[in-house]
N, C-alpha and C positions, 0 to 999 in steps of 0.2 A: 754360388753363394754371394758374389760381391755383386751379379746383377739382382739378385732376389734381394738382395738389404740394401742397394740404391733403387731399385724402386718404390720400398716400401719408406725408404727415409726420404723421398721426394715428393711420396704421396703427403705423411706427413707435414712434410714444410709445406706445400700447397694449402694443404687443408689448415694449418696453423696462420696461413697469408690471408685467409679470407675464401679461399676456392673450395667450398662445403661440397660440390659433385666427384672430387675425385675420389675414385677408388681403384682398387689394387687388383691383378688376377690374380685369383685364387685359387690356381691353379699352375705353381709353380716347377711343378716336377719332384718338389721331395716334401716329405709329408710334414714336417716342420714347419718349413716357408708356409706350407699351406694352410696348417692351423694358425701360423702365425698372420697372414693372409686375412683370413677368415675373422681373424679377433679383431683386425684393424677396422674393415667394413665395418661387422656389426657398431666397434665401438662411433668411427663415423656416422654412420646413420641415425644411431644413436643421438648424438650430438647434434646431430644437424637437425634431427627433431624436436629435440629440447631448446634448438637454438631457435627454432621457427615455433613453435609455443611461446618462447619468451618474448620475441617479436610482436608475435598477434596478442601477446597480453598488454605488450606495452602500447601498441595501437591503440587497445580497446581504452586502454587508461587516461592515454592522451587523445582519443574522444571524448570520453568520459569528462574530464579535465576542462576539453575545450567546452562541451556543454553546460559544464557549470559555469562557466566564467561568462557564458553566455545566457543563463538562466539568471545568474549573479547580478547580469548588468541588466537583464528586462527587471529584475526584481527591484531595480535599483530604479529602472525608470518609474515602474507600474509605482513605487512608491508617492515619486515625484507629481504624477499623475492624478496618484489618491489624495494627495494632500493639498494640490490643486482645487479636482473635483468636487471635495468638500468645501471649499470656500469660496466656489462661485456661486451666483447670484441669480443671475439670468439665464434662458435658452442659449443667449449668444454667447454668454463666456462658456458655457460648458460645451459649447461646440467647437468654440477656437481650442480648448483645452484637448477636446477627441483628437483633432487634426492633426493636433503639434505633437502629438505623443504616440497616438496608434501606429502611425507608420514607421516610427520607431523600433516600436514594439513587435510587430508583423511585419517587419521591410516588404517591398513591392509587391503586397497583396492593397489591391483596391479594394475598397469598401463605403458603408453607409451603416449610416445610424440611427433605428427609429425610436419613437416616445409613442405612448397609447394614449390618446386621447379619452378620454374616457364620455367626455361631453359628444364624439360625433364616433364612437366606437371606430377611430382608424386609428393607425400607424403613422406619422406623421414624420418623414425625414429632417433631422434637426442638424446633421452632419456627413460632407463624405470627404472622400481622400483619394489619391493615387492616381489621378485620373487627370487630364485637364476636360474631360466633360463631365457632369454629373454621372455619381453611379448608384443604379435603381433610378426606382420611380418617386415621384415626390411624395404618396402618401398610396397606402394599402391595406384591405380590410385583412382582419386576422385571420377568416377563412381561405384566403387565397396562398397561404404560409403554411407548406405541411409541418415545419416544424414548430408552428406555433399550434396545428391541429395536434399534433402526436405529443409534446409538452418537451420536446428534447432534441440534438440536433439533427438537421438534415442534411447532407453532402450529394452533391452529384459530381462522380470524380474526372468521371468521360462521357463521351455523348450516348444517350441511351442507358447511361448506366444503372439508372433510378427515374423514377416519376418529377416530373421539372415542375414547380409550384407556380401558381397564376400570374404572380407577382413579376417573372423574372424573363425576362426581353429573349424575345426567339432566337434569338442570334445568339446567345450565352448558353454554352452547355456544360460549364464547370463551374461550381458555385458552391457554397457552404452559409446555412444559415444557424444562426445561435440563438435560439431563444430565450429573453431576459423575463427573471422571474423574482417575486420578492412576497413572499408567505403566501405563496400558491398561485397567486395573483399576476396577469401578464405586466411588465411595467418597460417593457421594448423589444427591439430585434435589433442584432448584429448582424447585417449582411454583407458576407465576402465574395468576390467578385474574381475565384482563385479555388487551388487546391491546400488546401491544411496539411502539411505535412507533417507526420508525424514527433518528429521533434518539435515543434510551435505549440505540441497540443498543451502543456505545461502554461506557454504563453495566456493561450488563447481561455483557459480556464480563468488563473489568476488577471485577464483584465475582462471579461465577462464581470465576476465576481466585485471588482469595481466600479466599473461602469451602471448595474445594476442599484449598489447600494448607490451611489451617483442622483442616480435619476432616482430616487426613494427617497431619498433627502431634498430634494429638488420638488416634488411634490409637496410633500412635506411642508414647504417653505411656502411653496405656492396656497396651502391651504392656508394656511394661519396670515397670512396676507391676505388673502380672499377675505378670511372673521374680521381683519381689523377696518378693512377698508370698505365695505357690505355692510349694510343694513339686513340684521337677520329676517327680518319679519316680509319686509319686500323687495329685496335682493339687489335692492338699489346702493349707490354709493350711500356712504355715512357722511354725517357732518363732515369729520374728522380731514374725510379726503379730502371733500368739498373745498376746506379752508386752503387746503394744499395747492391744488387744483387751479383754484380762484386767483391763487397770487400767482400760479405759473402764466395763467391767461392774461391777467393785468400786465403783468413783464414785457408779453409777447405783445399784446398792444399797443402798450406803451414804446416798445421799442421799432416793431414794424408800422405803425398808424395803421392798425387792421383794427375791420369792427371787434365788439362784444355785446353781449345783452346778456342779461340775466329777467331772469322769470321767478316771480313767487307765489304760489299757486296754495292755496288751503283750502279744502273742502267745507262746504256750511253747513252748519246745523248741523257738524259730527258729533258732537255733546246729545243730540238727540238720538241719534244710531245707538249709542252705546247705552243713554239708559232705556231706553224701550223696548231692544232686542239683544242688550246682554254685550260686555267687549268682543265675544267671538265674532258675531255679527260686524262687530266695529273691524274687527281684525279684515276680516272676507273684502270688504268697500277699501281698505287699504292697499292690501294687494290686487285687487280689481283696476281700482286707480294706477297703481302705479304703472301694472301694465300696459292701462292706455297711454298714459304719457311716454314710456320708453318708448310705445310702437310708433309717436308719433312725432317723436324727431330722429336725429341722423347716427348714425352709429360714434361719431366722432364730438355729438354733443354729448353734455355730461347730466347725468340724471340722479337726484339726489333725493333721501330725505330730508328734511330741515330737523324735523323733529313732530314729534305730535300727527298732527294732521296738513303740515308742514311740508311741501314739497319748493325744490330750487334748482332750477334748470341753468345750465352755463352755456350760451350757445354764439358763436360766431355769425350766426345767420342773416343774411345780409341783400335785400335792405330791409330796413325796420319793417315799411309795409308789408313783405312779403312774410317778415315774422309774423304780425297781428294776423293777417290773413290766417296763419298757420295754427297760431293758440286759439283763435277762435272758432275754426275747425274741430278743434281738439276739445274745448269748453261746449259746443253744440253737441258732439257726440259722446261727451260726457251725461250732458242732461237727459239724455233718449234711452240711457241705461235703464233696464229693468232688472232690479238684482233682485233677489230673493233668499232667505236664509231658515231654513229650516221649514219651506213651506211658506212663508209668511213674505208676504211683500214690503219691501224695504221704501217703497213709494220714490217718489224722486228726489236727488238727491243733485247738487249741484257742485259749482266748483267758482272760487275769486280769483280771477289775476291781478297781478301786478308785475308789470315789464317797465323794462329803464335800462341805458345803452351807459359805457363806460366811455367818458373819452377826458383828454388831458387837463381839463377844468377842474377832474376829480382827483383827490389823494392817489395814489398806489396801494393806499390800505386796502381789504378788502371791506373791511368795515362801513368805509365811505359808500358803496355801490352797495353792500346791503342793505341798511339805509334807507338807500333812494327807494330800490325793491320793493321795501315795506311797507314804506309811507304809501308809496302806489297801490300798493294791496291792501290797506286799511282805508287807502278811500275807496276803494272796490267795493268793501265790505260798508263803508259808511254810505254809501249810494245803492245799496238795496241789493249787494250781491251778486252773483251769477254774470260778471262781467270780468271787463279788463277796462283795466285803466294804466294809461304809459304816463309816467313820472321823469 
């Protein structure tokens, strides 16, 4: 009896010290011990499975726990983030803003950032991260993107695991792309350069979700800056810029002694266009015109309307001769036009210049060089037209 109840009061004290595997034989020699035996186990066991439920609940809990507090803190950034991304302005701040925040938000997944162009139907990288080489390609068509094909994402977890998109560098065989979307309409691509693991997918939703409206309002911004600064009708700068413009280039002159020139160019006898074939017709020889002028200076000169039948050209171009050479060019191949408008020939139609150079004799107003411009173009026009005349 006194070894049957010190072992079983030893099992106990073990198992009360933290030792959950001891148990007792139960099989003591008198049937007492033995049921008594018998109770202790089960009640052990017992125990010791309640205590390892309790365990694994409290794990789960304090996973649980931690994933908030880390969902908490991306919520906390993706905030910071959005309230950024809404108030930047240009490509460049919204890209410094991706940089500073997504690898945050996604710790050491590399990635890239596209925008869709809609002007040259590509993808256009505006941001990437985690890398010290670029990661992706600088730009890519929407078909070479399964998950910009399929409308949703696409993962590739291991090699061979999935069909690898055109887009994505031989040597990469783990990769996730996101497709950004805003009222059906593609408006970018998220490209990770990594596996998404499932706890992130929380992440990678709620900054999708931002970045998307991001770039929507960015758009957005870009369009109604496009109306104010455009000339609806010939898709050229508006005065508005024009004056903007003009003072930025006087500045720059002025302060580096670099050339300028200005050009003012009016079509003749556009009062007859309009009443003998109707404003449509007038409209048609505007944008005709204007397109010849854009095509025929430099992507860095400024092309404008003045107003009316009114065009004004801002051009660095340098030297003067090489200018006339070039408006005259442009004035010859204006004349050789054969436009026609409803069937009906519009006969010949010509065009006046007036050129004149900026330099420190003049104001800084723009005023002053407009001016000159004009006076040059009204004796154009006082000299029988279809020429240039430098003022």
């Amino acid at each position: 009896m006194r070894r049957s109840v010190s072992q079983i009061t030893r099992a106990m004290s073990d198992f009360g010290n933290g030792n959950r595997t001891v148990r007792v034989d139960a099989r003591m020699g008198c049937t007492e011990f033995d049921i008594l035996a018998h109770g202790y186990n089960t009640m052990a066991e017992r125990l010791d499975a309640a205590m390892q439920a309790q365990e694994a609940s409290d794990y789960k809990l304090l996973q649980a726990n931690a994933e908030l507090k880390r969902n908490n803190e991306a919520m906390e950034l993706l905030g910071e983030m959005a309230h950024r991304l809404q108030a930047a302005r240009t490509s460049s701040e919204l890209s410094a803003i991706i940089c500073a925040f997504v690898p945050r938000v996604l710790p050491g997944i590399p990635g890239a950032l596209y925008t869709y162009n809609h002007t040259t139907n590509q993808l256009e990288r505006i941001a990437h991260w985690g890398s010290h080489t670029p990661v992706g390609r600088d730009g890519l068509h929407p078909s070479s993107c399964w998950a910009l094909r399929l409308g949703q994402s696409h993962s590739v977890n291991s090699p061979g695991g999935d069909v690898i998109c055109q887009h994505v560098d031989s040597d990469i065989c783990i990769y996730h792309c996101e497709p950004l979307f805003a009222s059906g309409e593609v408006v970018g691509l998220l490209y990770l350069q990594s596996h998404v693991a499932e706890e992130n997918r929380f992440r990678l939703v709620a900054l999708v979700e931002n970045i998307a409206s991001a770039l929507v309002n960015q758009n957005l911004q870009k369009d109604l800056l496009e109306q104010t600064i455009h000339d609806p009708l010939t898709g050229l700068y508006n005065r508005r810029y024009m004056e903007e413009a003009l003072n930025a280039e006087i500045a720059t002159a002025s302060r580096n002694n670099t050339a300028l020139s200005l050009i003012m160019a009016d079509i003749d006898h556009f009062k007859r266009i309009n009443d003998e074939f109707g404003h449509d017709a007038g409209d048609m020889v505007l944008r005709t015109f204007a397109n010849e002028i854009q095509n025929s200076f430099r992507s860095n000169d400024i092309v404008c309307r003045f107003g009316g039948e009114e065009f004004l050209i801002i051009t660095t171009y340098h030297p003067l001769n090489s200018l006339i050479q070039r408006v005259e060019e442009l004035r010859l191949s204006l004349s050789r036009l054969e436009l026609y408008y409803n069937g009906q020939a519009l006969g010949k139609i010509t065009m006046s210049f007036g050129v004149t150079t900026w330099d420190k004799s003049l104001p800084t107003e723009t005023t002053a060089i407009i001016r000159k411009a004009d006076a040059a173009l009204y004796q154009a026009k006082k000299d029988g037209r279809d020429r240039i005349v430098v003022g």
